[in-house]
Every structure is written in structure tokens, then in C-alpha cells.
C-alpha positions as protocol buffer text, in pm:
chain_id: "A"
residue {
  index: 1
  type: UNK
  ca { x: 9973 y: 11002 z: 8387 }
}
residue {
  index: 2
  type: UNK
  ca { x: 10056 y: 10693 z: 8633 }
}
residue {
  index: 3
  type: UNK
  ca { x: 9901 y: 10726 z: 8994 }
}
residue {
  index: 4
  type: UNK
  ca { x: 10273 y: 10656 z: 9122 }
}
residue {
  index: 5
  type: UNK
  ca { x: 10594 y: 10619 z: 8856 }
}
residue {
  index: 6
  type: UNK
  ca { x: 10918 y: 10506 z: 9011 }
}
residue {
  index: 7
  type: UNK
  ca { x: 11181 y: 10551 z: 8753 }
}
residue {
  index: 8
  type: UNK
  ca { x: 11393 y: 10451 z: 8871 }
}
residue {
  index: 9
  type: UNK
  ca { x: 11514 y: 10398 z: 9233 }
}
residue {
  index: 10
  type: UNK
  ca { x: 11814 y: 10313 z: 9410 }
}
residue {
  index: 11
  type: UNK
  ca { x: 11920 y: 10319 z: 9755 }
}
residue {
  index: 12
  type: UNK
  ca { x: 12307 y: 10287 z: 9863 }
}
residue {
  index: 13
  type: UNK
  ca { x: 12389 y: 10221 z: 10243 }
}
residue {
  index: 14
  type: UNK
  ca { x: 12755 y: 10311 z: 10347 }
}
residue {
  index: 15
  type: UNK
  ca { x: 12931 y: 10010 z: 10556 }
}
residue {
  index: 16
  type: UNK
  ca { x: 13232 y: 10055 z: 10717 }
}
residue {
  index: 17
  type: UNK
  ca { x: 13374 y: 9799 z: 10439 }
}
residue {
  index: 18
  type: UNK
  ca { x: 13214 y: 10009 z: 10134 }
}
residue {
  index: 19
  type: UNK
  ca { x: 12811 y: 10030 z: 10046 }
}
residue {
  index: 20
  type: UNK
  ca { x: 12568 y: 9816 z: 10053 }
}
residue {
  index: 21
  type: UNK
  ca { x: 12271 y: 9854 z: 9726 }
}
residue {
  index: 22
  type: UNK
  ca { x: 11952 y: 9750 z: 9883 }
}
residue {
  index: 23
  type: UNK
  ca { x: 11800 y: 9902 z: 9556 }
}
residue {
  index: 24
  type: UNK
  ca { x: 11917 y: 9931 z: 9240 }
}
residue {
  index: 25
  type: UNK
  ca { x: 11739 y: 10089 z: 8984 }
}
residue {
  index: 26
  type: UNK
  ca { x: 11379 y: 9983 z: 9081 }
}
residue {
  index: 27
  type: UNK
  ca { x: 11090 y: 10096 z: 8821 }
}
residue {
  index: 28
  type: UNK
  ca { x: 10740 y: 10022 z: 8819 }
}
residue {
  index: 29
  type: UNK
  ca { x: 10418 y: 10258 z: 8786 }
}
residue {
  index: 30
  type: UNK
  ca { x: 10089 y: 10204 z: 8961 }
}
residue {
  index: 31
  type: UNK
  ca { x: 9727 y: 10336 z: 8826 }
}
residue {
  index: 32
  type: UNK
  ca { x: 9414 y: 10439 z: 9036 }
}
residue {
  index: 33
  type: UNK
  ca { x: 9225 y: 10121 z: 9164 }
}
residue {
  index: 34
  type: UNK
  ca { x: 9534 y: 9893 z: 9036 }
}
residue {
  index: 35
  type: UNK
  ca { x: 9703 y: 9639 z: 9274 }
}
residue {
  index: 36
  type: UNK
  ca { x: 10047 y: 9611 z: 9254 }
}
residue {
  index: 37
  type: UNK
  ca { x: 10249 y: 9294 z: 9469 }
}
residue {
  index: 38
  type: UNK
  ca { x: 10587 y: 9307 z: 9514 }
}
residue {
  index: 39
  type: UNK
  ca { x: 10720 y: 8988 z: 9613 }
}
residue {
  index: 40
  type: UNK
  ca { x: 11080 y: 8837 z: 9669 }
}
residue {
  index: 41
  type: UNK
  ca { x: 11264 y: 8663 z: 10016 }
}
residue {
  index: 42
  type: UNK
  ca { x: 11358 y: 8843 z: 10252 }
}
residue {
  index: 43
  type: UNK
  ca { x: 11620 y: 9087 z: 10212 }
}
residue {
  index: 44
  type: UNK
  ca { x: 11525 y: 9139 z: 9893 }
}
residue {
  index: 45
  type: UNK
  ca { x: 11510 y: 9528 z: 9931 }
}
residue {
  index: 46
  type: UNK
  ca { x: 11113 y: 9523 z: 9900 }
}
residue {
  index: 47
  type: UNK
  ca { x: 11024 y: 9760 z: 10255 }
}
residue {
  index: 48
  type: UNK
  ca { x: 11342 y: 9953 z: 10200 }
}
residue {
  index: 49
  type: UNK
  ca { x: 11168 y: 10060 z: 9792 }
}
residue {
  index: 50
  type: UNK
  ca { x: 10818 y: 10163 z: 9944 }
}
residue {
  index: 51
  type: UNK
  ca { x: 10976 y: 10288 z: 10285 }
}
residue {
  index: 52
  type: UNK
  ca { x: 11149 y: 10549 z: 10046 }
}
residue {
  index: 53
  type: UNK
  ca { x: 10795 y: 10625 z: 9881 }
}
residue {
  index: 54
  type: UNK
  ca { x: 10723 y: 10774 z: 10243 }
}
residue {
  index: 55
  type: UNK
  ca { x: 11004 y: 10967 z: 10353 }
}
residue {
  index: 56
  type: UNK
  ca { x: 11117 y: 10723 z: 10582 }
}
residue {
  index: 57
  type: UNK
  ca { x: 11454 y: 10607 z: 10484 }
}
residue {
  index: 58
  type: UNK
  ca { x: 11734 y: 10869 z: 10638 }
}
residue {
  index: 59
  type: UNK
  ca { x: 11929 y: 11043 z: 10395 }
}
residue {
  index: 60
  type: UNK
  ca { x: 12225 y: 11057 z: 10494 }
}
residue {
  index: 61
  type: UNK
  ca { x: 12320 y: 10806 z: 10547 }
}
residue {
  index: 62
  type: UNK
  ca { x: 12169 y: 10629 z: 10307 }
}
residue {
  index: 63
  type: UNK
  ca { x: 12238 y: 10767 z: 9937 }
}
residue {
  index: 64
  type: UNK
  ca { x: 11878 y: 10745 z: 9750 }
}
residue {
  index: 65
  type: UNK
  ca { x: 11832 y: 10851 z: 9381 }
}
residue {
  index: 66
  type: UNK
  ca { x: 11598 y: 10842 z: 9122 }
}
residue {
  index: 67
  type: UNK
  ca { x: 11246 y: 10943 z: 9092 }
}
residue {
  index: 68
  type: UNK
  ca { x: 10946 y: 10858 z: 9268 }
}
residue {
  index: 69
  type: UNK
  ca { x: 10651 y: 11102 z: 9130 }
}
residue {
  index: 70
  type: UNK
  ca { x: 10337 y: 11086 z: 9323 }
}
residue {
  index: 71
  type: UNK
  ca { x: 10043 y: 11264 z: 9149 }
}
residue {
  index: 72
  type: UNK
  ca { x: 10306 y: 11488 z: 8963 }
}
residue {
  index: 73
  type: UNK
  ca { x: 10459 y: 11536 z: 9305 }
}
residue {
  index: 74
  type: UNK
  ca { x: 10859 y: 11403 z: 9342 }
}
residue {
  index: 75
  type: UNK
  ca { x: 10843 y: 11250 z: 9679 }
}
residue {
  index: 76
  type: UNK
  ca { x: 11230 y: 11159 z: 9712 }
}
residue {
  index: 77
  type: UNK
  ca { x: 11280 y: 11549 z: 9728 }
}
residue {
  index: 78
  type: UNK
  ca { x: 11003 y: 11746 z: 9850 }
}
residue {
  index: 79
  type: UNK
  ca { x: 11052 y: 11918 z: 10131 }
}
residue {
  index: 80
  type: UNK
  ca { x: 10899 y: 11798 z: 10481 }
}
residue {
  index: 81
  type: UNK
  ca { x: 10607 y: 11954 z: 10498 }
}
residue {
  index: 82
  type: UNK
  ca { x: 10471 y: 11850 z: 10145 }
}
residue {
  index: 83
  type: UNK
  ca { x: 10558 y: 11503 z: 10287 }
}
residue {
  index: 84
  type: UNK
  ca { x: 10394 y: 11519 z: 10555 }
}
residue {
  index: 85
  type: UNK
  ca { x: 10069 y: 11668 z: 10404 }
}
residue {
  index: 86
  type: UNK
  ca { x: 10076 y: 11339 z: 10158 }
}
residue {
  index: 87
  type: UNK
  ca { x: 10191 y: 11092 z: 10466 }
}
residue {
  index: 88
  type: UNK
  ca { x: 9834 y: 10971 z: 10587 }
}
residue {
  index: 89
  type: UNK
  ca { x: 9644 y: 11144 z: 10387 }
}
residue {
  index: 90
  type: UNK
  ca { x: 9719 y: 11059 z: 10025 }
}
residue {
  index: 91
  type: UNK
  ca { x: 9921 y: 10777 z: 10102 }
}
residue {
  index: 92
  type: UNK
  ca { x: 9873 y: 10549 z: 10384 }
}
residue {
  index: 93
  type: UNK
  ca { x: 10086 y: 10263 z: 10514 }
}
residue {
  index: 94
  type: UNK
  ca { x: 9965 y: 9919 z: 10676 }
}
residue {
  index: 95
  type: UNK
  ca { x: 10310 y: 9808 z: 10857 }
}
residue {
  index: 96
  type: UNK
  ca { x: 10433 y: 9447 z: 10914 }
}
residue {
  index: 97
  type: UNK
  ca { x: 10389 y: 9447 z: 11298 }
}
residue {
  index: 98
  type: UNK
  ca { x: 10085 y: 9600 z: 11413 }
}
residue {
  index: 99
  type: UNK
  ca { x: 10187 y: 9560 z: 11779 }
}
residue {
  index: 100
  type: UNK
  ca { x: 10568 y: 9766 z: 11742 }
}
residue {
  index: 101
  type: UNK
  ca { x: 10281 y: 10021 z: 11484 }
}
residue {
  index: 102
  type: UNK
  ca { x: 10053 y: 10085 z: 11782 }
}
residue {
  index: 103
  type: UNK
  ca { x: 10152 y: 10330 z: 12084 }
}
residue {
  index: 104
  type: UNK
  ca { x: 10079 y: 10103 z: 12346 }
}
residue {
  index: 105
  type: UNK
  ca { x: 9999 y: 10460 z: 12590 }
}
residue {
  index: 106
  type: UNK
  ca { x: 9743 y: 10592 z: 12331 }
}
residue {
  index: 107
  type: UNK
  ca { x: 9380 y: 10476 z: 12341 }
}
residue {
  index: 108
  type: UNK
  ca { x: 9285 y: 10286 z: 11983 }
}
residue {
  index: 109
  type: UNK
  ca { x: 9015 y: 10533 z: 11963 }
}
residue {
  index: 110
  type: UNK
  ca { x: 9274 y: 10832 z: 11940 }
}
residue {
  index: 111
  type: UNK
  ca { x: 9532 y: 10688 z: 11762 }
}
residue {
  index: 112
  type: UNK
  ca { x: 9263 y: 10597 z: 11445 }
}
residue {
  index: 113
  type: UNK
  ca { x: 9128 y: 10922 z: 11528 }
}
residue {
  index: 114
  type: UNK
  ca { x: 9475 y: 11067 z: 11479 }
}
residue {
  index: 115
  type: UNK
  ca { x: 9475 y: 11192 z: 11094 }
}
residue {
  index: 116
  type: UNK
  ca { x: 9161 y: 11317 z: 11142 }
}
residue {
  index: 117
  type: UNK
  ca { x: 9308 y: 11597 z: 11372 }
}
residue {
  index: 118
  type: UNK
  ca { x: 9588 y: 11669 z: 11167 }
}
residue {
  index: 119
  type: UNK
  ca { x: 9513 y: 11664 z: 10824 }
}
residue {
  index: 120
  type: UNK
  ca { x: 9079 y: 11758 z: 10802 }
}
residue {
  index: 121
  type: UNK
  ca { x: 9137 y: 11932 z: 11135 }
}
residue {
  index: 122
  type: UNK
  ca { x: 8849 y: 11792 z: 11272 }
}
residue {
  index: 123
  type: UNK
  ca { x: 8758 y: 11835 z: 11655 }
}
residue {
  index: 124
  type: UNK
  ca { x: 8874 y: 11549 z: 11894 }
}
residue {
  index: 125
  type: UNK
  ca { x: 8524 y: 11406 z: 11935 }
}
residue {
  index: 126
  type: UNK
  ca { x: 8438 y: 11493 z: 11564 }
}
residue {
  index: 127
  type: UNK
  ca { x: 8739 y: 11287 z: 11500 }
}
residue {
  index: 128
  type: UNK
  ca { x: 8644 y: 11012 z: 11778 }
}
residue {
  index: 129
  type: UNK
  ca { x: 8319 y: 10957 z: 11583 }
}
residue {
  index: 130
  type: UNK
  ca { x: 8476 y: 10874 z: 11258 }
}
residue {
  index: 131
  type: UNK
  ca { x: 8752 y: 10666 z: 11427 }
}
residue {
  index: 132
  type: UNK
  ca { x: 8435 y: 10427 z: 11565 }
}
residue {
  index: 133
  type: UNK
  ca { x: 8288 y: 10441 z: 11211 }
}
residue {
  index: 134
  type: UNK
  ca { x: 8594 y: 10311 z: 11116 }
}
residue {
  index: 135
  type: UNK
  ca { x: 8618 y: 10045 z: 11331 }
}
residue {
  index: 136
  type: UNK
  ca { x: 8284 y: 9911 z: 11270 }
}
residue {
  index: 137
  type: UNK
  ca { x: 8400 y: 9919 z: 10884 }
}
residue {
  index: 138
  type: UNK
  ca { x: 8701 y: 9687 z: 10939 }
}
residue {
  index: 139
  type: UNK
  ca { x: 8454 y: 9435 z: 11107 }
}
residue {
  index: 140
  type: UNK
  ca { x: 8594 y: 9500 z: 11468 }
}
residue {
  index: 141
  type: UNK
  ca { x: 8284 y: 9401 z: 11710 }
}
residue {
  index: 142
  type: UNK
  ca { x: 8108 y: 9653 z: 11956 }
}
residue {
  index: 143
  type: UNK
  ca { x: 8344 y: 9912 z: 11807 }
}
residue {
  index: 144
  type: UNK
  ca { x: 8207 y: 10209 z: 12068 }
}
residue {
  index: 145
  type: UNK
  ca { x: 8325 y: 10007 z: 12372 }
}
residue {
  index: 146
  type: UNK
  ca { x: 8669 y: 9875 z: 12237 }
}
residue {
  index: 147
  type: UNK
  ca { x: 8733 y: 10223 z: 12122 }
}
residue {
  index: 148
  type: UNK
  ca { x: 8847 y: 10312 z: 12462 }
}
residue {
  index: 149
  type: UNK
  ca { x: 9091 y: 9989 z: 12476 }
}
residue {
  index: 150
  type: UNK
  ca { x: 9427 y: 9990 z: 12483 }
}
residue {
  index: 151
  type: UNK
  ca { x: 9624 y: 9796 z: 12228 }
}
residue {
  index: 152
  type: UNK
  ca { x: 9764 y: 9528 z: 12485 }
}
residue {
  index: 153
  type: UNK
  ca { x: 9409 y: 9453 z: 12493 }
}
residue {
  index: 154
  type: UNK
  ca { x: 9336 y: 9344 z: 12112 }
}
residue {
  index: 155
  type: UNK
  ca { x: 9424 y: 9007 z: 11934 }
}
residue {
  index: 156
  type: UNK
  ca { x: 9704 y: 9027 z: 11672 }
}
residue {
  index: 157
  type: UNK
  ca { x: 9406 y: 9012 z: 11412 }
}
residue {
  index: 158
  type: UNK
  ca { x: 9177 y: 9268 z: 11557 }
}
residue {
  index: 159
  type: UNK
  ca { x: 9539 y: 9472 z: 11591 }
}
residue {
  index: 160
  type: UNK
  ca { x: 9582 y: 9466 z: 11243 }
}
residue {
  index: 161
  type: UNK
  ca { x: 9217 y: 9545 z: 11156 }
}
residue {
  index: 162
  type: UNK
  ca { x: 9291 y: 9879 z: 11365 }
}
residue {
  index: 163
  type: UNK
  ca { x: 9607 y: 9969 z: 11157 }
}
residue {
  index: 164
  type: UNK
  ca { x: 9387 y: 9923 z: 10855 }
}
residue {
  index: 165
  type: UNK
  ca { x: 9154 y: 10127 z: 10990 }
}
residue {
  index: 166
  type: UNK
  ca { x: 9398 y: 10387 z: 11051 }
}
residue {
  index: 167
  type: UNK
  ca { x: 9552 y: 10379 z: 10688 }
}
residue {
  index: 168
  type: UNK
  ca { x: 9199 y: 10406 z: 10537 }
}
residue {
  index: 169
  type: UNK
  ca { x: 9055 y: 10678 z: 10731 }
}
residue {
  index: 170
  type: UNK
  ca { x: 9172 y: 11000 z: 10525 }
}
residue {
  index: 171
  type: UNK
  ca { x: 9048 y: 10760 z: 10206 }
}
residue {
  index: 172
  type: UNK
  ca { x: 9406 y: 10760 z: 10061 }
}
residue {
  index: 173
  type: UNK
  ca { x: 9442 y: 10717 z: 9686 }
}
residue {
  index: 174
  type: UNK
  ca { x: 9776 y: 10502 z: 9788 }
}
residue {
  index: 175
  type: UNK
  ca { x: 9778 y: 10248 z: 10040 }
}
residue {
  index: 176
  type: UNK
  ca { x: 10108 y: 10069 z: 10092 }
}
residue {
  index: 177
  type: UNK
  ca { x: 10025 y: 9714 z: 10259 }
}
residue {
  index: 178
  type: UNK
  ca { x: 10389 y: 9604 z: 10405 }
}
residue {
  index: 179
  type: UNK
  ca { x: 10332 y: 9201 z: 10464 }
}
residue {
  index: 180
  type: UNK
  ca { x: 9999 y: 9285 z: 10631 }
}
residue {
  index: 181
  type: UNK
  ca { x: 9929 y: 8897 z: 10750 }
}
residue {
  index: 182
  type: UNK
  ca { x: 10264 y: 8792 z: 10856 }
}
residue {
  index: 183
  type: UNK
  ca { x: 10180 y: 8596 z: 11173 }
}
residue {
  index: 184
  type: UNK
  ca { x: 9836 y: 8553 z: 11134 }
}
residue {
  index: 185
  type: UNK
  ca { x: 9639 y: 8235 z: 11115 }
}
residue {
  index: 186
  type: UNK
  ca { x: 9470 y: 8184 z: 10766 }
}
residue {
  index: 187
  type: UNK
  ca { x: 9113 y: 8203 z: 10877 }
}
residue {
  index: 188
  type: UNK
  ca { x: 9236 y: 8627 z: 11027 }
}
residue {
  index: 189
  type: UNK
  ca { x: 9449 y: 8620 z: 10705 }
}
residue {
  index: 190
  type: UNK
  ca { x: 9176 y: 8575 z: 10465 }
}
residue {
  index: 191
  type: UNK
  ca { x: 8943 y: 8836 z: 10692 }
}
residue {
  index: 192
  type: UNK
  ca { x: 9218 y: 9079 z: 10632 }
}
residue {
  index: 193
  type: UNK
  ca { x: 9264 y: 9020 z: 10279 }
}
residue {
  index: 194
  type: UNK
  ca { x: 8885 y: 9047 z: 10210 }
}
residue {
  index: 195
  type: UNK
  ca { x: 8881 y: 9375 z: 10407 }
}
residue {
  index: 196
  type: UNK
  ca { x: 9158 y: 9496 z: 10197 }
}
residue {
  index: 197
  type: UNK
  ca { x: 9001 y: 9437 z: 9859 }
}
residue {
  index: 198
  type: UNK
  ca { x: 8659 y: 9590 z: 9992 }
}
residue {
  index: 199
  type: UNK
  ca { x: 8763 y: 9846 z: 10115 }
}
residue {
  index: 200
  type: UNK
  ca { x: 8986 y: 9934 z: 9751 }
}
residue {
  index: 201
  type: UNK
  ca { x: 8668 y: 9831 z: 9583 }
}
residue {
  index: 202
  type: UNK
  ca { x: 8446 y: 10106 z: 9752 }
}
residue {
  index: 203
  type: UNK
  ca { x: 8723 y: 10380 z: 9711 }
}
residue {
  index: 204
  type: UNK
  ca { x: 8905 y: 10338 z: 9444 }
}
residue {
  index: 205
  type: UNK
  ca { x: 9241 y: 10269 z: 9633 }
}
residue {
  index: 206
  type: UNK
  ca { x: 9549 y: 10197 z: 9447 }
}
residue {
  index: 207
  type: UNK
  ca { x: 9721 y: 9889 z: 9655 }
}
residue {
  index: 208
  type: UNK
  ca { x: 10079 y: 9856 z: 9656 }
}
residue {
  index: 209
  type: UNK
  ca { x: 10130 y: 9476 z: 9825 }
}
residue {
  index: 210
  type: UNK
  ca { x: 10439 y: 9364 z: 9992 }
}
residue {
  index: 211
  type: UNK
  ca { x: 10522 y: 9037 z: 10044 }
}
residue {
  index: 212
  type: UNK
  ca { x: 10687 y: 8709 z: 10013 }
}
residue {
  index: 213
  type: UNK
  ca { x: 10392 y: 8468 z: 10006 }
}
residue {
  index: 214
  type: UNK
  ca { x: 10321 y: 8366 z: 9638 }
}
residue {
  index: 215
  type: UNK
  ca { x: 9998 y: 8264 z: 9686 }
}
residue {
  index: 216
  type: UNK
  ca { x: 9874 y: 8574 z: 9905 }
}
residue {
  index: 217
  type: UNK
  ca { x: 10001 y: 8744 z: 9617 }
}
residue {
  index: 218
  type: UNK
  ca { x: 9803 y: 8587 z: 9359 }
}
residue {
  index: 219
  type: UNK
  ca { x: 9476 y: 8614 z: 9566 }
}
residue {
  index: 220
  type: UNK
  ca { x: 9508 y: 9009 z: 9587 }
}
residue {
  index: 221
  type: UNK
  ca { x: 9709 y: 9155 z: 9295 }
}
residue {
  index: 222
  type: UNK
  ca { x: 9610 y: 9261 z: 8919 }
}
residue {
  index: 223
  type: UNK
  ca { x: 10005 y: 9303 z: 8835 }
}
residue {
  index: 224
  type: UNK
  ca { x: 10267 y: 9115 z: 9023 }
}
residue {
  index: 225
  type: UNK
  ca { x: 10709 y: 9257 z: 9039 }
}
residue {
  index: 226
  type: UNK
  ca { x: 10985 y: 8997 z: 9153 }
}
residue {
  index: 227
  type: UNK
  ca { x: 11260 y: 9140 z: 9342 }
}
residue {
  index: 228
  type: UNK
  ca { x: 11612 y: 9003 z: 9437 }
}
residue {
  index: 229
  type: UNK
  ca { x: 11906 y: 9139 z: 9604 }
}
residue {
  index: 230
  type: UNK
  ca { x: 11759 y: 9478 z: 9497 }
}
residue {
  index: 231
  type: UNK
  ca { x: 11663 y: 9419 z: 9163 }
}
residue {
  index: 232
  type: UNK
  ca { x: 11334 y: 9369 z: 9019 }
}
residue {
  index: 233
  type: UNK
  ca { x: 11401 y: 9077 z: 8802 }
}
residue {
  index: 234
  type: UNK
  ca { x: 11049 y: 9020 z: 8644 }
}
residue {
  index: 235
  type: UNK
  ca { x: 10737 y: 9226 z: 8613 }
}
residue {
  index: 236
  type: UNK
  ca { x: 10411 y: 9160 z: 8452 }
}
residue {
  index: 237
  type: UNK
  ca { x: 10064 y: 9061 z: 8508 }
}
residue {
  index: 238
  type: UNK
  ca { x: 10039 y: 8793 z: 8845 }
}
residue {
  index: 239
  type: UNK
  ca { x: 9835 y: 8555 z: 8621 }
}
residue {
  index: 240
  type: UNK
  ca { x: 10107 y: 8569 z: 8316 }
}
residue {
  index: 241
  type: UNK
  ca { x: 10435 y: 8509 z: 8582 }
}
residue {
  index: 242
  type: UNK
  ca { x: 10242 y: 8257 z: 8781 }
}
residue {
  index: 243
  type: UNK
  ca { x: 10135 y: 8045 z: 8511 }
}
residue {
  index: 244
  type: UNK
  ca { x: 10480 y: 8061 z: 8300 }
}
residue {
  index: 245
  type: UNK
  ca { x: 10734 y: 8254 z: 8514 }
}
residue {
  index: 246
  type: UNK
  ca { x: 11050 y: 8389 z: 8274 }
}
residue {
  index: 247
  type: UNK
  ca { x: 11331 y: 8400 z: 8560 }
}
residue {
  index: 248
  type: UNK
  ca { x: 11487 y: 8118 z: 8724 }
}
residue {
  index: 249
  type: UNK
  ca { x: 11445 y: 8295 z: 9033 }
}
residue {
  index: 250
  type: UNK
  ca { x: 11061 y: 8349 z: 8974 }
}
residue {
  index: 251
  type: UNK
  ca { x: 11084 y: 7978 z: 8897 }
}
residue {
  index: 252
  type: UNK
  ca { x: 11306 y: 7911 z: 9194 }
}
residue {
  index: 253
  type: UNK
  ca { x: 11048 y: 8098 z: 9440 }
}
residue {
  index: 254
  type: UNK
  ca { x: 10719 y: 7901 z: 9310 }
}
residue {
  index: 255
  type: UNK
  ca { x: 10921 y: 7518 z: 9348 }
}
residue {
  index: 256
  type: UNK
  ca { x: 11010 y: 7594 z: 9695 }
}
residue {
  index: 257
  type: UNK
  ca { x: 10680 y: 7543 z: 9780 }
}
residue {
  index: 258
  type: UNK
  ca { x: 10611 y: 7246 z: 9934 }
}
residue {
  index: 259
  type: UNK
  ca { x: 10401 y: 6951 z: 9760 }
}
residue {
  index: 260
  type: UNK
  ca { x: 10123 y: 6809 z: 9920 }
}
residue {
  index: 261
  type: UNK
  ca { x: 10151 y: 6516 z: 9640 }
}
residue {
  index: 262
  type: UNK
  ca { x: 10500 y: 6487 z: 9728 }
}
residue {
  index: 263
  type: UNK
  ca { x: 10488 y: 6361 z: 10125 }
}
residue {
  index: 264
  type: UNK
  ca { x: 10840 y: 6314 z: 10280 }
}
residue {
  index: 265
  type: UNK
  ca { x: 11071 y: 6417 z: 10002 }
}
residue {
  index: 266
  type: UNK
  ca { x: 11282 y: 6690 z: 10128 }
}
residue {
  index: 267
  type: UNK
  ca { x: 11252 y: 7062 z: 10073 }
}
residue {
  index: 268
  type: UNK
  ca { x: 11368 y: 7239 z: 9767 }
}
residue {
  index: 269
  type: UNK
  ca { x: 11610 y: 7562 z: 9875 }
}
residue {
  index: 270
  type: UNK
  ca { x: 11669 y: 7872 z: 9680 }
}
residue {
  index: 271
  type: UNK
  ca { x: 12056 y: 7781 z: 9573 }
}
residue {
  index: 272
  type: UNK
  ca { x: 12016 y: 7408 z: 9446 }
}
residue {
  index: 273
  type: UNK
  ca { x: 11693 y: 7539 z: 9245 }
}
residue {
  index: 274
  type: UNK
  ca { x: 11885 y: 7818 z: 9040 }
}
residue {
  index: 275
  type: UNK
  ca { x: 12190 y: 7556 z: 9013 }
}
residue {
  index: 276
  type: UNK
  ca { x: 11935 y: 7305 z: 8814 }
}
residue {
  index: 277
  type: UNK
  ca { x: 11733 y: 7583 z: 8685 }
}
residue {
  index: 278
  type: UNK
  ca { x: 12011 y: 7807 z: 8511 }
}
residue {
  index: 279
  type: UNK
  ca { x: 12351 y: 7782 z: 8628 }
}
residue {
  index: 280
  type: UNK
  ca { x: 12535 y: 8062 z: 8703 }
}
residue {
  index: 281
  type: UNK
  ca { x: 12189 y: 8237 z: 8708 }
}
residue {
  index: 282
  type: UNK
  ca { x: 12218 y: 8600 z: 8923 }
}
């Protein structure tokens, strides 16, 4: 039986005009120690899937069905507290914007130390201890004296190496990874990608990988799904859809990357590339 089976998934959002389908019947499954990347632009319905995986998409008003079974449990209708014995324990959650993440009024120390307390019920300086551990794991430097910082006080790189910190704490068997180097430069991206696939490595993690950056993608993931207006329009393994993508929108997503070889010629877009590709391609 599949770590995680979504089978499938779709979530309806009522507009004064009618509903909106942000996503529409969404499968994929996801073993121990697998990566999964989901990629597409944005809009593409790719938070609003693994936001559902956590309980945190309101329903009402949003209309979700499906199923979403996490180790035999059905997380799109468990009641609260099962959720919220699996939120940060079993599954963890890197978000996109470590600063809006962090509390700016709690210590880092207390907020990595955080799902300690609730879910081990460990002491608060039992829990403090780990939380340093921690840091020192993610490669954050004198970890015991920027323990007592507050987040104002951390680069957006060492911000994100606490939120990783956080999520890998309890030793989740999921960790969700919502575009986890959006905004960083590429010498903090490829720190954070490294510390991502280490840290899987030496617990078995399952990764599920959100974002819209190809070649991110293709660094980190074993298995790679495309998404579009809510759809996942291609699945497979990252090397097989790289190498000779099936959809024009796959296709469409890989030429929009700019051409070093090709100096001054003007960017491809999304529309005129599914025009030439396929027309009347969804």
C-alpha cells in the first residue's frame, strides 16, 4: 500500500458568478523515500492539491471530494483531532514564504521547539535542546546563540533553513516542500536543495515537491506530475517527461525557457507555444 494515494481530488470554489475548479480530479500516489514534483505555472491549482492533504483548505466554502488516504488514514474527512495528530508529526510542510511562516513575536528557538511540546510532549528545555540540534543539522552557524533570535533577525536563506528545521523535527514520513527556494539566490538555493535530499536520505522521507521551476525539479525528483488549470496533464518518471515530454503543455513549459545559444531573439510565451505546438490544444 502507497505511502499517500490521492484518487482522486477535486476542489470547487463558489464565485458569485458560479464555481471556480482549482482541482479536478487530481491522482497520484507517493511511496516511502520517493520524491514526487509537481510542477505547472502559476495558478495551476498545485498549493491548493497539497494544502487539502493538510486540512487547510475551508470547507465550506470550498466543495472538496475525493480521496486522499494517508497511511490507510482518509485525510479529507477525519475529524480534527486525527488531523492534527498527523499535522507536524507525520506530515510536515515547508511553506513558500518563510518570513509570512515565522511568528515574528516567537523566539526561533521555540517556534522549532514547538512540535516537540505538542506531539512527544517533551519539556520546554527538553524541547529547546532538540530545536538547537536541529539547527545545527540544517547547517545554521553557532546554532545555541541564534536560537534566542528573532526571525527579523535571519537572512531569507537562514529563514528557510529554520522552517526546514521545523518540518523535520518530529522525522515526518511526509514532507510537503511548497516552492521552498522561491526568492532565493542559487548559491542558498542549491544549500537548500542539498539539505533537503540529506536530510530524506538519512530518514527515509517521502518528498512531495512543489514548484514551477523545471530544472529545480529535475535536480530533486525520482517521479515528476504536470498540472494545468487543475488538471494533471502528464505524469511519469522526471527523466522520461524531460527528455521526450507527451503534452504540448509539458512541451510548451520546457521551450519557454530561455536559450543561452539564442542571444536577443525574443521570449517564447505559453499561448503562441501551444498554437504551434497543437492547436486547439487544452
Amino acid at each position: 500500500m502507497s505511502l499517500l494515494s490521492v484518487d482522486p481530488l477535486s476542489v470547487v470554489f463558489p464565485l458569485r458568478t458560479g464555481e471556480f475548479t482549482a482541482v479536478d480530479q487530481v491522482r497520484f500516489s507517493l511511496e516511502a523515500g520517493e520524491t514526487l514534483g509537481i510542477v505547472g505555472e502559476s495558478g495551476s491549482g498545485k498549493s491548493v492539491c497539497v494544502s487539502c492533504l493538510m486540512g487547510l483548505v475551508p470547507s465550506p466554502p470550498a466543495r472538496i471530494s475525493g480521496k486522499a488516504m494517508f497511511k490507510g488514514v482518509s485525510m479529507l474527512d477525519a475529524p480534527a483531532e486525527t488531523l492534527r495528530k498527523i499535522r507536524g508529526k507525520e506530515i510536515s510542510m515547508i511553506f513558500q514564504d518563510p518570513m509570512t511562516s515565522l511568528n515574528p513575536y516567537h523566539r526561533i528557538v521555540d517556534q522549532i521547539a514547538e512540535p516537540l511540546r505538542i506531539h512527544e510532549g517533551l519539556s520546554r528545555k527538553q524541547a529547546r535542546i532538540r530545536a538547537v540540534d536541529a539547527m545545527e543539522a540544517v547547517g545554521i552557524p553557532e546554532a545555541e546563540k541564534r536560537s534566542r533570535a528573532w526571525p527579523h533577525e535571519f537572512s531569507g536563506g537562514m529563514r528557510q533553513r529554520v522552517m526546514i528545521a521545523m518540518a523535520m523535527i518530529t522525522r515526518p514520513a511526509l514532507l510537503i516542500a511548497d516552492e521552498p527556494t522561491t526568492a532565493l539566490d542559487v548559491t542558498v538555493q542549491r544549500q537548500i536543495l542539498d539539505l533537503i535530499k540529506t536530510l530524506q536520505r538519512e530518514h527515509g522521507t517521502a518528498v512531495l515537491f512543489i514548484s514551477h521551476d523545471l530544472a529545480v525539479v529535475a535536480d530533486v525528483c525520482e517521479h515528476l506530475a504536470v498540472m494545468r488549470r487543475g488538471v494533471m496533464v502528464e505524469q511519469g518518471r522526471t527523466a522520461d517527461i524531460l527528455r521526450t515530454p507527451s503534452h504540448p503543455y509539458t512541451r510548451g513549459l520546457l521551450n519557454c525557457h530561455p536559450a543561452l545559444h539564442q542571444a536577443g531573439d525574443p521570449l517564447r510565451v505559453m499561448p503562441e507555444l501551444l498554437e504551434s505546438d497543437s492547436p486547439g490544444a487544452p
